[in-house]
MIDOTI-446137 format. One line per 5 residues: number of its first residue (from 0); their letters; for each residue z, x, y negated of N, C-alpha, C. Coordinates in nm, 2 decimals. Each point is the difference from the previous one (the first is absolute). Layout:
REM residues N
NUM) A) Z:X:Y:Z:X:Y:Z:X:Y  ...
***
This chain:
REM residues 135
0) XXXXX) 0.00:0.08:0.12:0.00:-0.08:-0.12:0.00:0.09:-0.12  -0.08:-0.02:-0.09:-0.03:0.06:-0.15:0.15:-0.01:-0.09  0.00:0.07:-0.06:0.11:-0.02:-0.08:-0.08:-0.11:-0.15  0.08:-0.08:-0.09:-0.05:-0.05:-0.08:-0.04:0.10:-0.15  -0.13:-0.02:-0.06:-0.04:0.08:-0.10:0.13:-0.08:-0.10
5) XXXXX) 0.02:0.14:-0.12:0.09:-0.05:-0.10:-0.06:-0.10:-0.06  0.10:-0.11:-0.07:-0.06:-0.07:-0.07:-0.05:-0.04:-0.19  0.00:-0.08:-0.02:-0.04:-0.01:-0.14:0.18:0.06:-0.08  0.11:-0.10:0.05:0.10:-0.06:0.00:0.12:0.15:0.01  -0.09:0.09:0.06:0.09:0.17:0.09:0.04:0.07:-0.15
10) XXXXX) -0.15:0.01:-0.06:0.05:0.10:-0.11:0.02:0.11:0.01  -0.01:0.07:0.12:0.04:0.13:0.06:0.08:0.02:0.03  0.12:-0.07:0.04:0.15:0.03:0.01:-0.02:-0.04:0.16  0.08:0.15:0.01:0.00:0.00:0.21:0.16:-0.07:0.00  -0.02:0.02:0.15:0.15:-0.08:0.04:0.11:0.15:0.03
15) XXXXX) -0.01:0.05:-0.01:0.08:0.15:-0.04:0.05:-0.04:-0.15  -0.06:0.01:-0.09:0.08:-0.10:-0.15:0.07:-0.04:0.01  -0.02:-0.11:0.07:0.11:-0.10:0.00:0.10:0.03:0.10  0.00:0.09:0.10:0.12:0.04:0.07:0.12:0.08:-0.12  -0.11:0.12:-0.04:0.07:0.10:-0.11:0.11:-0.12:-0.09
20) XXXXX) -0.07:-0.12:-0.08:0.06:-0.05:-0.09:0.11:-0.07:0.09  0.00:-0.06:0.10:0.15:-0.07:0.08:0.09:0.11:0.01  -0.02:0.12:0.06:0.10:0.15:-0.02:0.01:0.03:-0.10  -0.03:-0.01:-0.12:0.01:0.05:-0.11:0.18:0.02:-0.02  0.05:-0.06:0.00:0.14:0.02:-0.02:0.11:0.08:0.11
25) XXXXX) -0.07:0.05:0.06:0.06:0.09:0.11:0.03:0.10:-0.06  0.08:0.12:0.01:0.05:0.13:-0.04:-0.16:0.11:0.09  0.01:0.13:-0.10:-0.04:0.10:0.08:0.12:0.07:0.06  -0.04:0.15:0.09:0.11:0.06:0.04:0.05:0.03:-0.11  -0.04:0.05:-0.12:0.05:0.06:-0.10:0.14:-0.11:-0.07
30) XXXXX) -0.06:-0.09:0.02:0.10:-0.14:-0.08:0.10:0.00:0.12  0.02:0.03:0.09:0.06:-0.05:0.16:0.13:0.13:0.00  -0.08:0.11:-0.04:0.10:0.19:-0.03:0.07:-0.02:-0.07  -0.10:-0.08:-0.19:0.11:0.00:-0.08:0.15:-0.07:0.02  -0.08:-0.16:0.05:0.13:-0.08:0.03:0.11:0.08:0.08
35) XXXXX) -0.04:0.04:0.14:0.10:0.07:0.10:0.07:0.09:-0.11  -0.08:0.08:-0.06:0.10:0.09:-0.05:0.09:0.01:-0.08  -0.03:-0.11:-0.05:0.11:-0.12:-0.16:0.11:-0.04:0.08  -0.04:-0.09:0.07:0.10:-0.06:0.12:0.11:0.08:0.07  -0.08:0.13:0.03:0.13:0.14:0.09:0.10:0.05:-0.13
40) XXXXX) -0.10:0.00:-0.18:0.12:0.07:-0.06:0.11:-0.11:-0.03  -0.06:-0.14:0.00:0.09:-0.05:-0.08:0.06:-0.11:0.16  0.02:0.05:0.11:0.11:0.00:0.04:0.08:0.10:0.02  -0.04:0.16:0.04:0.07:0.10:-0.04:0.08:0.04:-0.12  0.01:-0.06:-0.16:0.02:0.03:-0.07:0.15:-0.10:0.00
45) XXXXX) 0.02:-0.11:0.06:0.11:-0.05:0.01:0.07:0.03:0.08  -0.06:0.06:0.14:0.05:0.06:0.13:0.12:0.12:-0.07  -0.07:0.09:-0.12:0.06:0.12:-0.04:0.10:-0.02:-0.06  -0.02:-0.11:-0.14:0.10:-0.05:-0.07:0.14:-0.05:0.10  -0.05:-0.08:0.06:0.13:-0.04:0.10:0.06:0.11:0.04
50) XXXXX) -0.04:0.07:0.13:0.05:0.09:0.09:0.02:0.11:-0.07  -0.05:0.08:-0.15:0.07:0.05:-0.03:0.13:-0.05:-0.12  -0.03:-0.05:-0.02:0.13:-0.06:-0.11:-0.10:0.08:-0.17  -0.06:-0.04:-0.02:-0.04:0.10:-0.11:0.01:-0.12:-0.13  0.06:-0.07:0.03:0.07:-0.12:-0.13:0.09:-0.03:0.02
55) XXXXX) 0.07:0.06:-0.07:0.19:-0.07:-0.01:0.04:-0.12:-0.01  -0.12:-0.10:-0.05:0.03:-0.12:0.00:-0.06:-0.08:0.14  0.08:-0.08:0.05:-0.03:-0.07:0.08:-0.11:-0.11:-0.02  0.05:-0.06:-0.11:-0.09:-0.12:-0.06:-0.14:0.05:-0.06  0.04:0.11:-0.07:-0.15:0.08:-0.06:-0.07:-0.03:0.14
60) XXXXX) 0.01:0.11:0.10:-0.07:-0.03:0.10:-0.07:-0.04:0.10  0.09:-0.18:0.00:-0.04:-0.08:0.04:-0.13:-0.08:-0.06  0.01:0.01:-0.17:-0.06:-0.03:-0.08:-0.16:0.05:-0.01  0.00:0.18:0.04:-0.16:0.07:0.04:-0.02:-0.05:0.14  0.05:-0.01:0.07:-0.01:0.00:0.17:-0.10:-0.16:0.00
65) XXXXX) 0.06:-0.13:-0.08:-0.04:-0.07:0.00:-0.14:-0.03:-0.13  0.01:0.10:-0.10:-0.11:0.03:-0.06:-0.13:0.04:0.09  0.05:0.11:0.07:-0.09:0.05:0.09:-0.05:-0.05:0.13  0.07:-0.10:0.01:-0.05:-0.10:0.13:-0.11:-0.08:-0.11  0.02:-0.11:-0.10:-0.08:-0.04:-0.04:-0.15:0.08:0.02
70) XXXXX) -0.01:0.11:-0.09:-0.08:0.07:-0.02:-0.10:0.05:0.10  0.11:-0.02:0.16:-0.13:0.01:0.11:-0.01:-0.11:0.04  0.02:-0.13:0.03:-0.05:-0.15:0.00:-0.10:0.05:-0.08  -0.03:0.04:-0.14:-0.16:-0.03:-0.09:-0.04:0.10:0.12  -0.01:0.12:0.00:-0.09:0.12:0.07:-0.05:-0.09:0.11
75) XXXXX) 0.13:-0.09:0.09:-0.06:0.00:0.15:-0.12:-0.18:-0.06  0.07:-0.04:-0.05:-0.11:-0.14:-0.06:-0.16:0.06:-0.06  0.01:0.07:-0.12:-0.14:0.13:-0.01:-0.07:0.08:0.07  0.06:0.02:0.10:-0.04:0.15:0.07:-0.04:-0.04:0.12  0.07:-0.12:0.07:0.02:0.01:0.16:-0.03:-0.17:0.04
80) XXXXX) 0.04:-0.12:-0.10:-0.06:-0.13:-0.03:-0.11:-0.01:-0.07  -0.02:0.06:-0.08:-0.12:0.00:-0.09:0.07:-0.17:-0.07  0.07:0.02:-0.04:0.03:-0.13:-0.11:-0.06:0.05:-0.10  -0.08:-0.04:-0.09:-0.05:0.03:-0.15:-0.03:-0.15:-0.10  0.01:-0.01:-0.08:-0.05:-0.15:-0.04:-0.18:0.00:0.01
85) XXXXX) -0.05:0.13:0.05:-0.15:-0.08:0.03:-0.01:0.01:0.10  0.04:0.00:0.09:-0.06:-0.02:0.16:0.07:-0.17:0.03  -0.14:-0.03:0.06:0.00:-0.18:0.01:0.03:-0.09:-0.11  -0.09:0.09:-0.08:0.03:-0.05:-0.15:0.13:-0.05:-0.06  0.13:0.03:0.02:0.13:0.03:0.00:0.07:-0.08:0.08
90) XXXXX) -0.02:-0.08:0.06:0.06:-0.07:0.12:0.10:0.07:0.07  -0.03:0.11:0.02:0.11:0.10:0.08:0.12:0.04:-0.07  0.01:0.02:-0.16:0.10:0.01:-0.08:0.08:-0.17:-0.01  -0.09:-0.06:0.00:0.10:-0.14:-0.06:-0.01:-0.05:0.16  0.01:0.01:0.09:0.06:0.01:0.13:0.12:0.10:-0.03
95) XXXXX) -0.02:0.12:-0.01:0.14:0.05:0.06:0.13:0.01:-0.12  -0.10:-0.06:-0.14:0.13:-0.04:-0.10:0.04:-0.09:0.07  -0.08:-0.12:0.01:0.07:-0.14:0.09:0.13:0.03:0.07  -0.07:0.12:0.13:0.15:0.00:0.07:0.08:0.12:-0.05  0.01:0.07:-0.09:0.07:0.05:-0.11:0.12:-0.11:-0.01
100) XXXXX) -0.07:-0.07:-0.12:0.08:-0.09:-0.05:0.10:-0.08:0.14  -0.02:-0.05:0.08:0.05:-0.05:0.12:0.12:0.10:0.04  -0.03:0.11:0.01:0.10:0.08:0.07:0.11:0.05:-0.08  -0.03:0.01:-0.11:0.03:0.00:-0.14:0.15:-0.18:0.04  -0.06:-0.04:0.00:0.04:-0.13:-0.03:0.09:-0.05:0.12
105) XXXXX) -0.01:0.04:0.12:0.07:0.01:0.11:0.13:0.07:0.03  -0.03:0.13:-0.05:0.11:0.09:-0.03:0.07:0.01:-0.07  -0.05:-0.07:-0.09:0.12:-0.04:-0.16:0.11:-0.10:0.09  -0.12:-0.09:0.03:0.12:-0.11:0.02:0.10:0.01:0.12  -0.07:0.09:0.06:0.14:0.06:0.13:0.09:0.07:-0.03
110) XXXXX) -0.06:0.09:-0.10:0.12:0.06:-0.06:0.11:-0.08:-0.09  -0.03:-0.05:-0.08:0.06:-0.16:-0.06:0.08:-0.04:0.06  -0.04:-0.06:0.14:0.05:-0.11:0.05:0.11:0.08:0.12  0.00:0.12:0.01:0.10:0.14:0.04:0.07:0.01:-0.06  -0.01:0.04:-0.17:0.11:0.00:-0.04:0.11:-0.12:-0.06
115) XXXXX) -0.08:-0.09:-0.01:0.05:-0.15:-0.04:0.08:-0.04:0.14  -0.01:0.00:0.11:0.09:0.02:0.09:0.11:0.06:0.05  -0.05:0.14:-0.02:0.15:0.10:0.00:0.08:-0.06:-0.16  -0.06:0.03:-0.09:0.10:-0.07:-0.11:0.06:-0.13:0.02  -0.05:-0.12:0.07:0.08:-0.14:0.03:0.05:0.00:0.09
120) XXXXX) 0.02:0.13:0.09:0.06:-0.08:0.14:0.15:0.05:-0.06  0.08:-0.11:0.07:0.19:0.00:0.02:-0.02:0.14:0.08  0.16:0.10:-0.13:-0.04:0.10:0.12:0.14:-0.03:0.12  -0.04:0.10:0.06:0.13:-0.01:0.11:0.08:0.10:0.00  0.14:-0.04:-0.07:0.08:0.05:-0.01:0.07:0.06:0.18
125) XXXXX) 0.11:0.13:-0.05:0.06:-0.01:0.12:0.11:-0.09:0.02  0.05:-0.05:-0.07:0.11:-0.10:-0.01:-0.05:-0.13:0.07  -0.15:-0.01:-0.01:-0.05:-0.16:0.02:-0.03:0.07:0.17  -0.07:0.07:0.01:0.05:0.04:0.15:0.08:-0.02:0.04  0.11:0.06:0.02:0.14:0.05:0.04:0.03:-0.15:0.02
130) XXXXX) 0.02:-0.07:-0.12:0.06:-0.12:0.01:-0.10:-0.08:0.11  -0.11:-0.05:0.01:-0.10:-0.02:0.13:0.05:0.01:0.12  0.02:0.11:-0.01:0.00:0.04:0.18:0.13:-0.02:0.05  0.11:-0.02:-0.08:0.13:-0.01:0.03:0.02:-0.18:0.02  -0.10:-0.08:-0.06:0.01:-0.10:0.00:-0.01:-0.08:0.11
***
């Protein structure tokens, strides 16, 4: 069977084109090194702060550690998701703000509804024991 001649309608565009444009938002190796290599300092760099103590503050530290977690969520969303606001013409950002906001919103309220608990509950004295069990 013949293959069909191009048509009026082709324009010259092969179907290799249009594969290239569906991958288009893929990483090269070079995008794939960079990320890995973002990713290894900026979990090593909290590994060091910790284990060596190189901030007297506790809180300071907690404060970069959790700076520096943010900062690889973007690298691994850029680098390794390919989140961008142009791929799938932004769909993929207002997707994962969606569940952003959700988890955001989930954890608040657990947290909330944690401490709004430990703060209301009766506490239990040792007296209210003691007296209990003797009863």
């Amino acid at each position: 069977m013949s293959h069909p001649s191009p048509s009026v309608h082709d324009h010259g565009t092969s179907h290799d084109a249009g594969h290239d444009t569906m991958h288009a938002g893929h990483g090269s190796l070079r995008s794939y090194l960079t990320g890995f290599v973002l990713a290894a300092v900026l979990t090593i760099i909290p590994f060091w702060l910790v284990m060596g103590h190189v901030i007297a503050s506790p809180q300071t530290t907690i404060l970069i550690v959790l700076g520096l977690a943010a900062v690889q969520i973007v690298v691994h969303m850029i680098y390794f998701l390919h989140l961008d606001t142009k791929s799938e013409n932004g769909w993929n950002m207002l997707a994962f703000m969606f569940t952003l906001v959700l988890v955001v919103i989930v954890l608040g309220a657990s947290v909330w509804v944690m401490y709004n608990e430990n703060a209301n509950m009766m506490p239990m004295s040792p007296q209210y024991i003691h007296h209990k069990q003797g009863a």
